[in-house]
Steps between C-alpha positions, in 0.01 A plus 500: 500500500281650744416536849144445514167433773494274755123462360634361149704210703222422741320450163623195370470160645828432719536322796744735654182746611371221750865391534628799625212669634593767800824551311520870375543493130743768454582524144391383150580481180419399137702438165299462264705202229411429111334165445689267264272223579248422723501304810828627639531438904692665739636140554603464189671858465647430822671216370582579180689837622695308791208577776657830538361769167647779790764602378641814698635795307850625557363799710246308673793216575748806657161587703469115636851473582510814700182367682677142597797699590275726743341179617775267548661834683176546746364126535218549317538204255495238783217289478286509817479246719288213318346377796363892600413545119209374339581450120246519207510168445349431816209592366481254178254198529479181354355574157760813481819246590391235215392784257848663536750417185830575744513398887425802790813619660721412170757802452504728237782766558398690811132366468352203581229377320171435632280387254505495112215391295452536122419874482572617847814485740612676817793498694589668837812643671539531905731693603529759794376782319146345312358158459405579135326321199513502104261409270538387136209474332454416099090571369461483067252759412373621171782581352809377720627416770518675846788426755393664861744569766371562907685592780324421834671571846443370834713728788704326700536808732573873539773480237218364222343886451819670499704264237218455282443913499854504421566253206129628318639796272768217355273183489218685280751755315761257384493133661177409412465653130836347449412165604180508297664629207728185535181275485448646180762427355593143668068460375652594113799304475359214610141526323619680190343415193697264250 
């Protein structure tokens, strides 16, 4: 697992460039996962591993509890005021509602879901510190499989700048290479050759 170019991502052919366009991209990241057959989609994966191949580390779990703790403690987990906040799924048209394999707005833990197609899904959280994005992404190549993982932030004010600056050294030094380490494994217990 890797954190790798924004160029690589804008590469391949997903709908979340257009989608979210204007959206700083913040972070991404690759896993790169054996191939134990072909034609293996993130739907698939997703629902063969329970929709959720995150699976937080101990560490990374003591990290996310003292983080809901903080929040609960300072308000910043309350979701802003739907009517003042424009969600992502605003944003979804026709073709992107009927393409989508699970309904916008459906929860999934702290996320909601805003679109997921075969090889590509993204939820969002709005809260009072971000109104932030993830992509899953799942593209075979030569010799594998590739899971990528992007982290794209809107500010929802003066708070945005300072919280992000603040959780960065423990999202790319433990949280993320956790979670992607996870997908690896979740990706080899569930594909693992017979």
């Amino acid at each position: 697992m890797q954190q790798i170019s924004a160029q690589e991502l804008r590469r391949l052919p997903l709908r979340v460039h257009d989608f979210l366009a204007g959206v700083p991209l913040h972070d991404v990241w690759a896993v790169d996962l054996p191939r134990t057959r072909s034609d293996i989609t993130l739907a698939e994966f997703l629902a063969t591993a329970g929709t959720r191949p995150f699976t937080p580390s101990p560490v990374v779990r003591v990290l996310l509890n003292i983080r809901l703790a903080v929040g609960a403690l300072l308000g910043w987990d309350r979701e802003r005021d739907e009517a003042a906040t424009e969600t992502f799924a605003d944003r979804l048209t026709a073709a992107d509602r009927s393409k989508s394999l699970v309904l916008a707005g459906t929860r999934e833990g702290p996320f909601r879901i805003v679109y997921r197609f075969d090889n590509e899904q993204l939820v969002e959280v709005i809260n009072r510190t971000a109104h932030a994005a993830a992509l899953s992404a799942l593209v075979e190549t030569a010799t594998g499989y590739r899971f990528y993982f992007a982290v794209y932030v809107r500010s929802v004010g003066p708070l945005t700048r300072v919280y992000m600056a603040l959780i960065d050294p423990f999202r790319k030094l433990i949280v993320y290479p956790s979670l992607l380490r996870s997908v690896r494994t979740s990706w080899n217990r569930t594909f693992a050759a017979p």
